[in-house]
C-alpha positions as CSV (number, residue, x, y, z in Angstrom):
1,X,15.7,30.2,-14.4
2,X,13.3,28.0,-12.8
3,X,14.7,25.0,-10.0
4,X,12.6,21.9,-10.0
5,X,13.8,21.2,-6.9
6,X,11.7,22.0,-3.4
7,X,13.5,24.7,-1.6
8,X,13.2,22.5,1.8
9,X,14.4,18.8,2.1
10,X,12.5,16.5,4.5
11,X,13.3,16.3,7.9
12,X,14.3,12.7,9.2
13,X,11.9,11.7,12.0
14,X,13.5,13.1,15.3
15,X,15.7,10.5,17.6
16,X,13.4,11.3,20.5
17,X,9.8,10.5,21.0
18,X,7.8,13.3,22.7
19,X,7.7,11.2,26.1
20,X,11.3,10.7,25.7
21,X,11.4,14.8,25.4
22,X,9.1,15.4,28.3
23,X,11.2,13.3,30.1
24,X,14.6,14.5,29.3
25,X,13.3,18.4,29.8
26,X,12.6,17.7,33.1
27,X,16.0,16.3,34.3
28,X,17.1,19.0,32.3
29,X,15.6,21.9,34.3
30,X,16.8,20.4,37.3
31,X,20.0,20.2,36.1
32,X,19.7,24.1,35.6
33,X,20.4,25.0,39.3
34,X,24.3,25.7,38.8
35,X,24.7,24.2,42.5
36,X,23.2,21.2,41.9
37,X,25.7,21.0,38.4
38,X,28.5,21.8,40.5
39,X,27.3,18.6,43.2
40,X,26.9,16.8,40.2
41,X,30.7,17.4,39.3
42,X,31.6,16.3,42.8
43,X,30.4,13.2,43.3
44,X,31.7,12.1,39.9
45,X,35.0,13.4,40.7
46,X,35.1,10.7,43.6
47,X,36.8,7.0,43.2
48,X,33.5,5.8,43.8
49,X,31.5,8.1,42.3
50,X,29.5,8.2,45.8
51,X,29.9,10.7,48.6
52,X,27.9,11.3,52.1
53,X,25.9,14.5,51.7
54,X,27.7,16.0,54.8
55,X,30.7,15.7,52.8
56,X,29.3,18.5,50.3
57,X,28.3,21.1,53.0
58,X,31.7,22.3,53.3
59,X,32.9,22.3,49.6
60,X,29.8,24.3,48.5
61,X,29.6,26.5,51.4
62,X,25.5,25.8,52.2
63,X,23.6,24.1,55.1
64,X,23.1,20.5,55.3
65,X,19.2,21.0,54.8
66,X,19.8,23.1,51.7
67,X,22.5,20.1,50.6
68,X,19.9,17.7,51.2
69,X,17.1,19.7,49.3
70,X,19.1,19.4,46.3
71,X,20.1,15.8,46.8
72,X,16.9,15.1,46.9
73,X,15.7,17.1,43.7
74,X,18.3,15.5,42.1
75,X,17.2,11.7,43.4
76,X,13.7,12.1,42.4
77,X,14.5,12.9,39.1
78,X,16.4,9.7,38.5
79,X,20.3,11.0,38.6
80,X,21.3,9.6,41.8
81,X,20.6,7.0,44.1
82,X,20.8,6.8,47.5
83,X,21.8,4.4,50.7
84,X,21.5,4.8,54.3
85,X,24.1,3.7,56.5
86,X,23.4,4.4,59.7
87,X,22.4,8.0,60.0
88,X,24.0,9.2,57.6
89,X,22.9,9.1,53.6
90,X,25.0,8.2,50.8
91,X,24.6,9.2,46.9
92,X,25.5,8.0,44.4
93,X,25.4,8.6,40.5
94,X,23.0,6.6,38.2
95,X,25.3,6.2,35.2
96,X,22.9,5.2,32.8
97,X,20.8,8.3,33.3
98,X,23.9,10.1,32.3
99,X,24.5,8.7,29.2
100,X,21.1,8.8,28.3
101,X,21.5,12.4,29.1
102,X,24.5,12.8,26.5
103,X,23.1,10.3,24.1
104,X,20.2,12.5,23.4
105,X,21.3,15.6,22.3
């Protein structure tokens, strides 16, 4: 018995464009260092979503210069921003990057 049918229906075109993929792949990877996850967690957990990156050495148990590495990873790629006050320098989530994040997949 013979199906006229194709065995394979179309795909829709994809809700990302490749730059959009490019893009999103690379927050991703940095988003694959569990530390920088569990930051991540932190600072949302805060009223203001914001926190001083001094105020995650203790928490996560590593140096301020390792904190800061990550903070910084984590600020180039576009998930947090950042403002000095005084010496010290405050982070803060980009919300919109977030949803983008959980929009796309």
């Amino acid at each position: 018995m013979s199906n006229s049918r194709p065995c394979c229906s179309g795909l829709f075109s994809g809700k990302l464009t490749q730059s959009e993929a490019v893009d999103l792949a690379a927050i991703f990877r940095v988003l694959g260092e569990p530390v920088r996850l569990q930051m991540l967690s932190l600072i949302a957990i805060q009223p203001n979503q914001e926190v001083c990156a001094c105020e995650l050495v203790e928490p996560l148990g590593l140096s301020q210069p390792t904190i800061s590495h990550h903070l910084k990873v984590m600020y180039e790629a576009g998930l947090l921003d950042k403002q000095r006050r005084g010496t010290w320098i405050y982070y803060r989530i980009i919300t919109e990057k977030l949803i983008t994040l959980k929009e796309a997949i």
